[in-house]
N, C-alpha and C positions, 0 to 999 in steps of 0.2 A: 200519588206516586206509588207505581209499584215495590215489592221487597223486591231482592235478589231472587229468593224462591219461588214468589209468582212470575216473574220476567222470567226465568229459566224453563219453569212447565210451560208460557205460552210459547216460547223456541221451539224448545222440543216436541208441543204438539205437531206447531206448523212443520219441522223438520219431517216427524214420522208422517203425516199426513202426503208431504210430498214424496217421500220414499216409497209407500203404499200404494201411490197412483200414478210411479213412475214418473214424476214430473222431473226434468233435469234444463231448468233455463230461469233466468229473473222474472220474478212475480211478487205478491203482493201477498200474504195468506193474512185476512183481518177476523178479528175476534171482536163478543163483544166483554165487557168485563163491568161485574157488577160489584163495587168496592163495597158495599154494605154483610155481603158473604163469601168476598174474595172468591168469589168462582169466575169462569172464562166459559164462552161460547161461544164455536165457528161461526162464524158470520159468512162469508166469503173469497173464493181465490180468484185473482185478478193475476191472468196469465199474460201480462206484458208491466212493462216498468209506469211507473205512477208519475203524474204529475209533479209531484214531493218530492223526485227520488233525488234529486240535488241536496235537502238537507240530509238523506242517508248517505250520499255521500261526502258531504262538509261533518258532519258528525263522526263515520270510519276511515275516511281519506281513502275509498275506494271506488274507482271510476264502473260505475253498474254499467255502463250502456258498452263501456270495452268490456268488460269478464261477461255479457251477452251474450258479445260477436265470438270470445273465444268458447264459452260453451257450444251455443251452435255448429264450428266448426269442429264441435267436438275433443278438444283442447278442453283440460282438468282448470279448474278455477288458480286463480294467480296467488291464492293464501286459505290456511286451512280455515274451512267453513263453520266449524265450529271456535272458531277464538277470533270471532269479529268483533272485537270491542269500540264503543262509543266515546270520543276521546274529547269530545267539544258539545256544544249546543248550536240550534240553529231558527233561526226563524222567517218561518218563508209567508 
């Protein structure tokens, strides 16, 4: 399990990473993470929603595949993007 301060630097990378490359729509940004020296490495970004994306959103109670359509359209996300908290567990 990660701390709070490794979960927070992997957001944030993925966050700067998609700010940097302009990315503005639901995606996937995966790391690999190595628990024996607590470090992270990009792995890769997966520019459409995941198979999975149902337990992210049974976990934040936020419908990805609607805040998609409203990003696409161009329409600002429905809740601030950085205070998505995880309020449940899920298992798919």
């Amino acid at each position: 399990m990660l701390s709070r301060e490794q979960e927070d630097g992997i957001k944030d990378a993925a966050a700067r990473l998609c700010r940097e490359a302009g990315y503005r729509n639901a995606g996937t940004v995966e790391f690999l993470y190595a628990p024996q020296t607590s470090e992270f490495a990009f792995m890769e970004v997966n520019a459409r929603l995941q198979v999975e994306h149902p337990v992210t959103e049974v976990t934040t109670g936020f419908d990805l595949l609607k805040e998609q359509i409203r990003v696409a359209a161009g329409e600002p996300l429905s809740f601030p993007a950085g205070e998505i908290k995880h309020r449940r567990h899920a298992i798919e």
